[in-house]
C-alpha positions as CSV (number, residue, x, y, z in Angstrom):
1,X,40.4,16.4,24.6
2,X,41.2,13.9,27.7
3,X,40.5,10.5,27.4
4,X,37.5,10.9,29.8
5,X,36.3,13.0,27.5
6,X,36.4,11.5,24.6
7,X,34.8,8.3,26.0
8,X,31.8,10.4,27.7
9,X,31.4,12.3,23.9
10,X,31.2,8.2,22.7
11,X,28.9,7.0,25.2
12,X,26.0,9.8,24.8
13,X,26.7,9.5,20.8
14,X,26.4,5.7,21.3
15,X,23.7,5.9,23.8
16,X,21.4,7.3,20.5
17,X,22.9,6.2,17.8
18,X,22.4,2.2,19.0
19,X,18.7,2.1,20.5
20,X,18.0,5.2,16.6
21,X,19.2,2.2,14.9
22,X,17.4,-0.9,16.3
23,X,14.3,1.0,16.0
24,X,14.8,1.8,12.2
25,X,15.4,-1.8,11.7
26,X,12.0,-2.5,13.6
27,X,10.2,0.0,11.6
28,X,11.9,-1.2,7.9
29,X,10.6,-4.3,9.2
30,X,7.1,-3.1,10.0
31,X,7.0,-1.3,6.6
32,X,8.0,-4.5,4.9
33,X,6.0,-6.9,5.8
34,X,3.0,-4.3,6.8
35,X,0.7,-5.9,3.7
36,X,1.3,-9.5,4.2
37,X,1.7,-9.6,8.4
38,X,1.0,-6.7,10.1
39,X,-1.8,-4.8,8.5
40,X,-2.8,-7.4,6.1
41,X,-6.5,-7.3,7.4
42,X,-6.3,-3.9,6.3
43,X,-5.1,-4.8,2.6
44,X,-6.8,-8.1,2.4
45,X,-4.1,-9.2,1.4
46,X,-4.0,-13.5,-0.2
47,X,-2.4,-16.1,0.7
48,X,-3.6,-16.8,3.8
49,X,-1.0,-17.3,6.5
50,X,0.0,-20.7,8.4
51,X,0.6,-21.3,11.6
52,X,4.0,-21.5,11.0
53,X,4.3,-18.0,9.2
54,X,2.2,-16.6,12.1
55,X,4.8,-18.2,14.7
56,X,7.5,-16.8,12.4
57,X,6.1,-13.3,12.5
58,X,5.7,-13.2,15.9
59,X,9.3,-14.6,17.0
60,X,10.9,-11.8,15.0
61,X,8.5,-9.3,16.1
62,X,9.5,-10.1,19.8
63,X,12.9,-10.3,18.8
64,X,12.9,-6.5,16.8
65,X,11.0,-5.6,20.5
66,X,14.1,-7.2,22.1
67,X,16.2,-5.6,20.5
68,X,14.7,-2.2,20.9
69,X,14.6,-2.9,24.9
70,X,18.3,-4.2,25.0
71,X,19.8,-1.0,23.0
72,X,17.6,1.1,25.6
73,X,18.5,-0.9,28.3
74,X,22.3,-0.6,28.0
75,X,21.6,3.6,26.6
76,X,19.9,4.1,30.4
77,X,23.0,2.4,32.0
78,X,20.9,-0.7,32.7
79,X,23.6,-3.4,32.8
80,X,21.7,-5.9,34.8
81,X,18.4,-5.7,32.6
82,X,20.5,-6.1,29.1
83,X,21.7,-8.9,30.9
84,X,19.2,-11.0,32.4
85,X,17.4,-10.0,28.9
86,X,20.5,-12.0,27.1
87,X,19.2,-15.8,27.8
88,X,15.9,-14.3,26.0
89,X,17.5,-12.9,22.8
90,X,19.7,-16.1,22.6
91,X,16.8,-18.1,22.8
92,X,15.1,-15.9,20.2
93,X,17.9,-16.1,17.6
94,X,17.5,-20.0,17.9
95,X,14.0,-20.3,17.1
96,X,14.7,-17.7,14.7
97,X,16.9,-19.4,12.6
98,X,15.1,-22.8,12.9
99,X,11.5,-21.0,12.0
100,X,13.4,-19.5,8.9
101,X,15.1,-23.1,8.1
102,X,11.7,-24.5,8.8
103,X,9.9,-22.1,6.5
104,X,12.1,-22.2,3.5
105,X,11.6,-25.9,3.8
106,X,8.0,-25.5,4.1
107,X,8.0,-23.0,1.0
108,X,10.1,-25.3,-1.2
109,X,7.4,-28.4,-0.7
110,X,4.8,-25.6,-1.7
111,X,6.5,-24.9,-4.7
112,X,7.2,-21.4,-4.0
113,X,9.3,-19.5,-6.2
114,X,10.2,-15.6,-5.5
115,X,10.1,-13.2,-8.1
C-alpha cells in the first residue's frame, strides 16, 4: 500500500470514527443527566435547579453541539468552518471550567455531599 493510500484509508476511517465519537459523548451526556436536566419535567425530578446549574447545562450542551459540528466540520473537508468555529469552543472551554469551579463552590456552601 502507497503512502497515498494509506493516508486516504486514515482520512475516510477518521472522517467517521471522530464526528461517531463526539456524538456518543453527546448522547452519554444526554443519558446522564436526562432525569435531573434534560427530561427532568418528564421525571419530576427534586431539587429544583439554579440559575447557575441551568447556565451550566446549557454551556456544555452548546459545547457537546460544538463539538458534534467541529468533528463534522473537518469530516466534510470544512477547514475554514472548524476554524472560524475555534474562538467559540475556546470560549466555551473557559466558561466551562469557571461554571464547574463556580458550581463546586456553590455546592460546597450548600453542603452537598455525593454519594
Amino acid at each position: 500500500m502507497t503512502a497515498i493510500q494509506h493516508s486516504a484509508r486514515a482520512s475516510r476511517t477518521d472522517s467517521i470514527f471522530y464526528p461517531s465519537m463526539a456524538a456518543a459523548v453527546a448522547l452519554a451526556a444526554f443519558i446522564g443527566f436526562s432525569r435531573s436536566f434534560y427530561l427532568k419535567p418528564v421525571f419530576h425530578a427534586p431539587p429544583e435547579l439554579s440559575a447557575l446549574m441551568l447556565v451550566h447545562g446549557l454551556v456544555f450542551t452548546s459545547w457537546c453541539a460544538l463539538l458534534i459540528a467541529q468533528t463534522g466540520f473537518v469530516a466534510a473537508g470544512r477547514h475554514d468552518l472548524h476554524r472560524r468555529l475555534g474562538v467559540a469552543g475556546v470560549a466555551l472551554a473557559a466558561a466551562m471550567i469557571v461554571l464547574g469551579l463556580w458550581l463546586a463552590v456553590d455546592a460546597l456552601r450548600r453542603g452537598f455531599s455525593p454519594v
